[in-house]
MMTF fields as JSON, N, C-alpha, C and O atoms, coordinates in Angstrom:
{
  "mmtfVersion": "1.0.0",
  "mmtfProducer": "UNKNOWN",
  "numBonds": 415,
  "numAtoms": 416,
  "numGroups": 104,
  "numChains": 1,
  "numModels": 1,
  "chainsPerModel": [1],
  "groupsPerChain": [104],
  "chainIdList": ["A"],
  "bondAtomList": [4, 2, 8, 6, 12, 10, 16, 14, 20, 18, 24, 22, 28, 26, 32, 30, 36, 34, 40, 38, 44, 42, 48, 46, 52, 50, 56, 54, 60, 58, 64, 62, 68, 66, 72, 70, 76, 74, 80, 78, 84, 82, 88, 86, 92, 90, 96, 94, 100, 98, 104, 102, 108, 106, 112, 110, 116, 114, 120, 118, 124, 122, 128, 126, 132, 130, 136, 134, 140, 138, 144, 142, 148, 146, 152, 150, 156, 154, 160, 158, 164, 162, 168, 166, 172, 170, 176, 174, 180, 178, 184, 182, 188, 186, 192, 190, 196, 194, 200, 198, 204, 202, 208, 206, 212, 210, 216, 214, 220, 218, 224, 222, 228, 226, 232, 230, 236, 234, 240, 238, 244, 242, 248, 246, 252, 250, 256, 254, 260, 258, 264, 262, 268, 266, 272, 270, 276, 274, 280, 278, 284, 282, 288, 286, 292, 290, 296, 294, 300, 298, 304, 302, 308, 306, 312, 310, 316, 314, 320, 318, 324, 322, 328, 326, 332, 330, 336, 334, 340, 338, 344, 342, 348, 346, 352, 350, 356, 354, 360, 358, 364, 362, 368, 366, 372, 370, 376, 374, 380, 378, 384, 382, 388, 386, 392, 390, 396, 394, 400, 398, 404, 402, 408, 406, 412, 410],
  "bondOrderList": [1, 1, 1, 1, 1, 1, 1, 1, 1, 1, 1, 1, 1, 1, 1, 1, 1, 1, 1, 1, 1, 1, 1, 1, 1, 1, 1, 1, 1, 1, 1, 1, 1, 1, 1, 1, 1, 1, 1, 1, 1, 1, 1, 1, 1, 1, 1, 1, 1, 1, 1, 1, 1, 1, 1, 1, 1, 1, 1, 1, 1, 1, 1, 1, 1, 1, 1, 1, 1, 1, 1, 1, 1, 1, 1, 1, 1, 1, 1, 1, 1, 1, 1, 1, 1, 1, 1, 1, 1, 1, 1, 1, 1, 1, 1, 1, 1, 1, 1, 1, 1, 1, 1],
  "groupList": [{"groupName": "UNK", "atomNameList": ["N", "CA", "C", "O"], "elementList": ["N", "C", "C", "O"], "formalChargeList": [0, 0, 0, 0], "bondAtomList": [1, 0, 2, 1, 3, 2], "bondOrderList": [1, 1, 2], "singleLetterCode": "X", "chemCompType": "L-PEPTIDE LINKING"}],
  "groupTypeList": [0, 0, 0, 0, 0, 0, 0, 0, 0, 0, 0, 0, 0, 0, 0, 0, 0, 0, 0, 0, 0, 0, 0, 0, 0, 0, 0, 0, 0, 0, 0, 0, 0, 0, 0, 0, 0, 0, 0, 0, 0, 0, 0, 0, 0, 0, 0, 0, 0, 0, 0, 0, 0, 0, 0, 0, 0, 0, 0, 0, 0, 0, 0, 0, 0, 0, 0, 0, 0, 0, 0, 0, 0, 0, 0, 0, 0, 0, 0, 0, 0, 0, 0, 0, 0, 0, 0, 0, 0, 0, 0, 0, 0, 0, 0, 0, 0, 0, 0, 0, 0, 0, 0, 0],
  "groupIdList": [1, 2, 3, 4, 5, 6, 7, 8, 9, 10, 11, 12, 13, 14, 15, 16, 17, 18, 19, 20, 21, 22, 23, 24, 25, 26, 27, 28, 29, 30, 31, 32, 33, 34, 35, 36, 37, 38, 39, 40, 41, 42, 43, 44, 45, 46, 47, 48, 49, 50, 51, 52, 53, 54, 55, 56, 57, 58, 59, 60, 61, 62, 63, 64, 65, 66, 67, 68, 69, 70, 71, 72, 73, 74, 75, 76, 77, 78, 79, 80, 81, 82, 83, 84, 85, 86, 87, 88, 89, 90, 91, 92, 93, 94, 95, 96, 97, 98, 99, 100, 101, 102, 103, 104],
  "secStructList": [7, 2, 2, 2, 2, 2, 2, 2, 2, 2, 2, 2, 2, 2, 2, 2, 2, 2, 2, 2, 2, 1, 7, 1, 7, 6, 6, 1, 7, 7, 4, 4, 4, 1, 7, 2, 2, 2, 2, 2, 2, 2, 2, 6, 6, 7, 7, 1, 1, 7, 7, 1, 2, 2, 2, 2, 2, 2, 2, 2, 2, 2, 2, 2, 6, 6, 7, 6, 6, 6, 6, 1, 6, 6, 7, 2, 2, 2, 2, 2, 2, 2, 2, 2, 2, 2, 2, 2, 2, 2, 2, 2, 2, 2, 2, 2, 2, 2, 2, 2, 6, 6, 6, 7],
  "xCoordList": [157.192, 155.982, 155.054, 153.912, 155.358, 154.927, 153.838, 152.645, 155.017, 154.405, 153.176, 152.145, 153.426, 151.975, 150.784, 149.661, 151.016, 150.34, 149.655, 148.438, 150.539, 149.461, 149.134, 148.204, 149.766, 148.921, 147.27, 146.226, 147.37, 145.78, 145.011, 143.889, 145.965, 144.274, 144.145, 143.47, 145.108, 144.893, 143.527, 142.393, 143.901, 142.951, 141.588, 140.52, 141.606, 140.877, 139.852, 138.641, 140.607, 140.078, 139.381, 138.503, 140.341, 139.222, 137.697, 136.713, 138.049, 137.037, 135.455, 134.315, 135.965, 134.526, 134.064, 132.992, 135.288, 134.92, 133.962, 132.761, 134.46, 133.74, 132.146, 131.154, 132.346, 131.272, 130.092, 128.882, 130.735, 129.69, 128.76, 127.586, 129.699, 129.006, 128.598, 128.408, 128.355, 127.662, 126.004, 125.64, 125.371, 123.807, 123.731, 124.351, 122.803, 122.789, 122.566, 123.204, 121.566, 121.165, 120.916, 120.235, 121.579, 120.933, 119.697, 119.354, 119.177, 117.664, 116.801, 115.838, 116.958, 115.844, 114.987, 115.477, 114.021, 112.919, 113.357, 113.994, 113.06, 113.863, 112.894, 111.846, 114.3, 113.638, 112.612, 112.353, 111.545, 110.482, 109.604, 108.446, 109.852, 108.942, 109.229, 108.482, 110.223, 110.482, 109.895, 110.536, 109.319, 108.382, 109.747, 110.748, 109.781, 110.636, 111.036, 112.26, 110.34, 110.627, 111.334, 111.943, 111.465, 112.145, 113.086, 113.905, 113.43, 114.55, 115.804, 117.015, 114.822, 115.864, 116.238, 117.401, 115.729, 115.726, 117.392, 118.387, 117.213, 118.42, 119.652, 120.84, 119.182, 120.875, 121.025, 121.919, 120.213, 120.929, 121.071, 121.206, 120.984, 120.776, 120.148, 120.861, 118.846, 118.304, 116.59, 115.817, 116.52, 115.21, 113.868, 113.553, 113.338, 111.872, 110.35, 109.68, 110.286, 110.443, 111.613, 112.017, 112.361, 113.309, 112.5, 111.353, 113.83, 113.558, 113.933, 113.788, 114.313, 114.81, 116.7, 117.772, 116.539, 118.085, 118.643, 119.423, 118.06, 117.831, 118.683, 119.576, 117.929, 117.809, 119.316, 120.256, 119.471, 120.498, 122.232, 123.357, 121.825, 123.006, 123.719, 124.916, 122.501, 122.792, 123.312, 124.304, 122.138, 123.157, 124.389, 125.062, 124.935, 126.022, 127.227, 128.429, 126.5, 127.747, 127.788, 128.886, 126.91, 126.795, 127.307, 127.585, 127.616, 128.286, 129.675, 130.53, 130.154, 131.888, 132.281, 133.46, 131.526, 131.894, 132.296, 133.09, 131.157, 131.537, 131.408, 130.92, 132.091, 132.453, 133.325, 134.437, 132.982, 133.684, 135.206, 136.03, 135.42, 136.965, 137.803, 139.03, 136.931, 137.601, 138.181, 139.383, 138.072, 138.692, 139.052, 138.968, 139.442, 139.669, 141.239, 141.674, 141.618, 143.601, 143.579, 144.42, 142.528, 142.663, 141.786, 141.454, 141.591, 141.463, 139.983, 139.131, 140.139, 138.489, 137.468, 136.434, 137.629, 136.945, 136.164, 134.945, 136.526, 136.508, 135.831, 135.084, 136.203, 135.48, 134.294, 133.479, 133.957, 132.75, 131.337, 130.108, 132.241, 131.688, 130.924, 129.81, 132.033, 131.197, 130.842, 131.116, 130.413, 129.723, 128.261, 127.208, 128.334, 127.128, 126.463, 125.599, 126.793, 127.009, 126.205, 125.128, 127.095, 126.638, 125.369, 124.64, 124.836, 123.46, 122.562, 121.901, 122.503, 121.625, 121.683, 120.852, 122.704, 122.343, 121.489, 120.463, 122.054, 121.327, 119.587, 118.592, 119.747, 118.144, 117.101, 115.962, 117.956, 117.397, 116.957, 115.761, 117.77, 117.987, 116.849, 116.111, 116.595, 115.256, 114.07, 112.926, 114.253, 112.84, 112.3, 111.45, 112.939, 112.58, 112.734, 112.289, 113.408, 113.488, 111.757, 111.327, 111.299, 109.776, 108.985, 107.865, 108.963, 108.113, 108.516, 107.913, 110.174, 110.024, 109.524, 108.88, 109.916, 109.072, 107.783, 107.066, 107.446, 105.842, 105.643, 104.842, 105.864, 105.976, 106.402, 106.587, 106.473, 107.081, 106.045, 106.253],
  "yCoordList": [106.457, 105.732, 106.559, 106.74, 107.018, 108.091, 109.311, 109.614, 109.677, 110.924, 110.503, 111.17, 109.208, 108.569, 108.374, 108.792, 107.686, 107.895, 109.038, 109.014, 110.182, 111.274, 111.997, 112.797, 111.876, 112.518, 111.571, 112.081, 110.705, 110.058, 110.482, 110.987, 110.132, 111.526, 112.377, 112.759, 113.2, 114.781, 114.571, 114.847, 113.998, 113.729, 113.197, 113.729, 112.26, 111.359, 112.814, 113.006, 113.424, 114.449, 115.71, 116.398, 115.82, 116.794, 116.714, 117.452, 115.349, 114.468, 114.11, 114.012, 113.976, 113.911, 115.432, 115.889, 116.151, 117.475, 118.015, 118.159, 118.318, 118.784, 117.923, 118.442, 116.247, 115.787, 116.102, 115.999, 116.484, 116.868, 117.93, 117.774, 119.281, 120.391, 120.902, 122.113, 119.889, 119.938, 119.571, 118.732, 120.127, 119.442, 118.315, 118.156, 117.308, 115.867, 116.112, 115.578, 117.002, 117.413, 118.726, 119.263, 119.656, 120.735, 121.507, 122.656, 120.812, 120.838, 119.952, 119.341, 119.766, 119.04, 120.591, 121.717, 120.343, 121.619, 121.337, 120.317, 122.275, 123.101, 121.663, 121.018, 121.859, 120.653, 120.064, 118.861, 121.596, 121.093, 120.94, 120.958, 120.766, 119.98, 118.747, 117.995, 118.361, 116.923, 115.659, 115.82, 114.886, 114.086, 113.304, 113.281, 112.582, 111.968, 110.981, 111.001, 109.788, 109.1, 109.318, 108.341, 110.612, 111.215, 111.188, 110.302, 112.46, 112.406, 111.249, 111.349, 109.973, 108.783, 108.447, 108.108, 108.485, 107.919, 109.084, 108.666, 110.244, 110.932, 110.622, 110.584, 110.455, 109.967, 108.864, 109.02, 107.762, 106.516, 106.235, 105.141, 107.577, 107.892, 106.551, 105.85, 106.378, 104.898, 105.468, 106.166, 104.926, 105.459, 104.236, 103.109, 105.337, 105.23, 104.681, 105.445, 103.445, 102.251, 101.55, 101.186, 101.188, 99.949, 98.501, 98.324, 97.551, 96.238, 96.237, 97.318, 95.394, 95.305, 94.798, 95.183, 94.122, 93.723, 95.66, 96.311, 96.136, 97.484, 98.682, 99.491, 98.325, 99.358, 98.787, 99.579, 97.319, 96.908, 97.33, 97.743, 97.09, 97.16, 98.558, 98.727, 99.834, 101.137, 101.517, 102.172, 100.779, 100.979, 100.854, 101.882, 99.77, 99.142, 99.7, 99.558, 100.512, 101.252, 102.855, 103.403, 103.35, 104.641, 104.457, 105.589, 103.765, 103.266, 103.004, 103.725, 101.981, 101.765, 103.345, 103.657, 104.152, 105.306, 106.87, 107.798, 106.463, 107.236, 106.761, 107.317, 105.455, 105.013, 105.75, 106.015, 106.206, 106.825, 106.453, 107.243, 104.707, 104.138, 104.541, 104.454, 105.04, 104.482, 105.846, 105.594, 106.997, 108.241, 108.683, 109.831, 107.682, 107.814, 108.964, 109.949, 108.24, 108.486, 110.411, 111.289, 110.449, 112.332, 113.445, 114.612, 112.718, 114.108, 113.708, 112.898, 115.014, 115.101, 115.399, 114.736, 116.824, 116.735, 116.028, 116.104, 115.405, 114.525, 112.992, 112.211, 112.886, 111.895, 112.305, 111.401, 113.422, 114.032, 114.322, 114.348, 114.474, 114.471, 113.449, 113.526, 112.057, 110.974, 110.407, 109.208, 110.665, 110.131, 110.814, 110.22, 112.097, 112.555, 111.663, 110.856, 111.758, 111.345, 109.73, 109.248, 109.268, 107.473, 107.631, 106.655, 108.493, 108.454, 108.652, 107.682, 109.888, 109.863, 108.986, 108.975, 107.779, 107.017, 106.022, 105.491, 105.782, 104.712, 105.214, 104.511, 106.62, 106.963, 106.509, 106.083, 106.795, 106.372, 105.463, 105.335, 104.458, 103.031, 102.461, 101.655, 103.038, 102.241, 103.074, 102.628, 103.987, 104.944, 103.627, 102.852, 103.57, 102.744, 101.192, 100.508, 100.718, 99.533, 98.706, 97.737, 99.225, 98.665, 99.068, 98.786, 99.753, 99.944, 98.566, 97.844, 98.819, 97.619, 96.228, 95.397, 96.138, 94.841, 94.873, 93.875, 95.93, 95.894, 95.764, 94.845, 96.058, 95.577, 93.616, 93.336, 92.961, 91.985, 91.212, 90.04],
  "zCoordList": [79.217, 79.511, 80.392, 79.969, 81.416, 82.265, 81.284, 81.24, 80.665, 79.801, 78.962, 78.878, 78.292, 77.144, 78.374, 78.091, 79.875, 80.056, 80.818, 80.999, 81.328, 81.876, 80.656, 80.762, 79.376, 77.989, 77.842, 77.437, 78.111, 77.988, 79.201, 79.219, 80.438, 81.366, 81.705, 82.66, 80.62, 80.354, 79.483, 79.874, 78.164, 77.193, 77.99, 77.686, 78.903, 79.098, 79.91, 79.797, 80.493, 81.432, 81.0, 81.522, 79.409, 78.472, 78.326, 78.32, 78.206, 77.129, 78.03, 77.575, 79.46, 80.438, 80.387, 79.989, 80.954, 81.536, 80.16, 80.391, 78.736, 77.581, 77.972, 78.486, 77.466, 77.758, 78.66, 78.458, 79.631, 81.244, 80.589, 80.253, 80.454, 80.063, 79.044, 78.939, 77.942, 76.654, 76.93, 77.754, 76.338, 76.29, 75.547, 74.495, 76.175, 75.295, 73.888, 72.981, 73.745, 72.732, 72.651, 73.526, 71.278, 71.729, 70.96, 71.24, 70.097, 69.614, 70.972, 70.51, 72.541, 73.27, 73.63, 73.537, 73.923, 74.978, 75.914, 76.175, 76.633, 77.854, 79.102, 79.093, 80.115, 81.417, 81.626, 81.577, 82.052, 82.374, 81.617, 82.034, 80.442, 79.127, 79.027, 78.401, 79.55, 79.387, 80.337, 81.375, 80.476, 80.983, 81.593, 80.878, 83.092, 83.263, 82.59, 82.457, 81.916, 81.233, 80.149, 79.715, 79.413, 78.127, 78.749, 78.504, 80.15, 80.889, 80.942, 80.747, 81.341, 81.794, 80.343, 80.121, 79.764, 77.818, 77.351, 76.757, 77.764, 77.266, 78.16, 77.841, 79.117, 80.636, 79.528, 78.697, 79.458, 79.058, 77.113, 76.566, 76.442, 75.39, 74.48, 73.762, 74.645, 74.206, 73.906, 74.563, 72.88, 72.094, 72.452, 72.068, 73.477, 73.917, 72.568, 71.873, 72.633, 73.06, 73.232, 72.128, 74.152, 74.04, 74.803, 75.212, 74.743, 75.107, 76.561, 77.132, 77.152, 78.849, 78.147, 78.615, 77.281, 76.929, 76.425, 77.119, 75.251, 75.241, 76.076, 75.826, 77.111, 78.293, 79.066, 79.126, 79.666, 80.247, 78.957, 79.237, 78.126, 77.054, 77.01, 76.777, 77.351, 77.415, 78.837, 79.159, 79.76, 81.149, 81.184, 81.25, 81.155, 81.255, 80.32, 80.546, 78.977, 78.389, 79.182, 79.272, 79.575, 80.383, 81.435, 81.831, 82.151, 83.66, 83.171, 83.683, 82.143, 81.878, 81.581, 81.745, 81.235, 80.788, 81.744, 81.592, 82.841, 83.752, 85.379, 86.363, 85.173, 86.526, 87.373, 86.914, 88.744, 89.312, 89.771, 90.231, 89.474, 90.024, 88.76, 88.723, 87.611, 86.409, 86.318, 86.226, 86.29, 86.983, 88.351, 88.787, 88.937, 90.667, 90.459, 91.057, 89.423, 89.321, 88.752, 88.951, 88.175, 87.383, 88.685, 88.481, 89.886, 90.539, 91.043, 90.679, 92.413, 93.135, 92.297, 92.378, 91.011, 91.17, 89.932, 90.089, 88.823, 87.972, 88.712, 88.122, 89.768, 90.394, 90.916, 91.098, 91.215, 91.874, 90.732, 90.794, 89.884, 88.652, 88.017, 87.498, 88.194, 87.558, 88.864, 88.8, 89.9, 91.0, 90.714, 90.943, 90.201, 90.202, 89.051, 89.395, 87.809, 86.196, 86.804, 86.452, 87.696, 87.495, 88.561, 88.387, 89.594, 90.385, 89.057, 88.684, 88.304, 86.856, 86.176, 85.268, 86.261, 85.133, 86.043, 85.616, 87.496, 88.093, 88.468, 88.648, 88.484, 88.52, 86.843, 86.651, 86.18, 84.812, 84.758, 84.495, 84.99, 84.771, 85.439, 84.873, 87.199, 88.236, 87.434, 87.518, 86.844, 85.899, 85.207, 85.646, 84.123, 82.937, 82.872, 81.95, 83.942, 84.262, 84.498, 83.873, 85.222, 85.179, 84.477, 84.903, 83.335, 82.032, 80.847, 80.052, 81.435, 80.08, 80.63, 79.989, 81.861, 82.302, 82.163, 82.103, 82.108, 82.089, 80.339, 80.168, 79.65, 78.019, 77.732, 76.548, 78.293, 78.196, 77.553, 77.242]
}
């Protein structure tokens, strides 16, 4: 039992670490072509127009994903990682949060 589970956050540990250091995309233009609003649109991978349900539905799967408790157990620095990971999503999230209210 032990072994199935440190084989999943080995896996589990591949699977952020690859994730982290891949580009969201790698056809985007380079940083500073990107308008912040595009920015927050790729953290929370959600296509600019969205709704406010939209925007909350993507938060909320970008956060179960790299919650920092939810890798507390695979190490510092895997947690440091999605501590950084979940401030970008929560910066995203206060970005675009008052555009869509403002669409209402």
């Amino acid at each position: 039992m032990r072994l199935i589970a440190l084989l999943l956050f080995a896996l589990l540990a591949y699977w952020l670490i690859r994730r982290a250091l891949s580009p969201a995309r790698p056809d985007a233009p380079p940083s500073g072509a990107v308008s912040e609003t595009e920015r927050a649109c790729q953290v929370l991978q959600v296509a600019w127009p969205c709704s406010a349900e939209e925007l909350k539905a993507a938060y909320r799967a970008r956060m179960a994903e790299y919650h920092p408790d939810k890798v507390s157990a695979l190490g510092l620095e895997l947690r440091e990682l999605a501590e950084r990971k979940s401030k970008d999503i929560n910066a995203a999230y206060q970005r675009l949060l008052p555009l869509c209210a403002d669409r209402r």
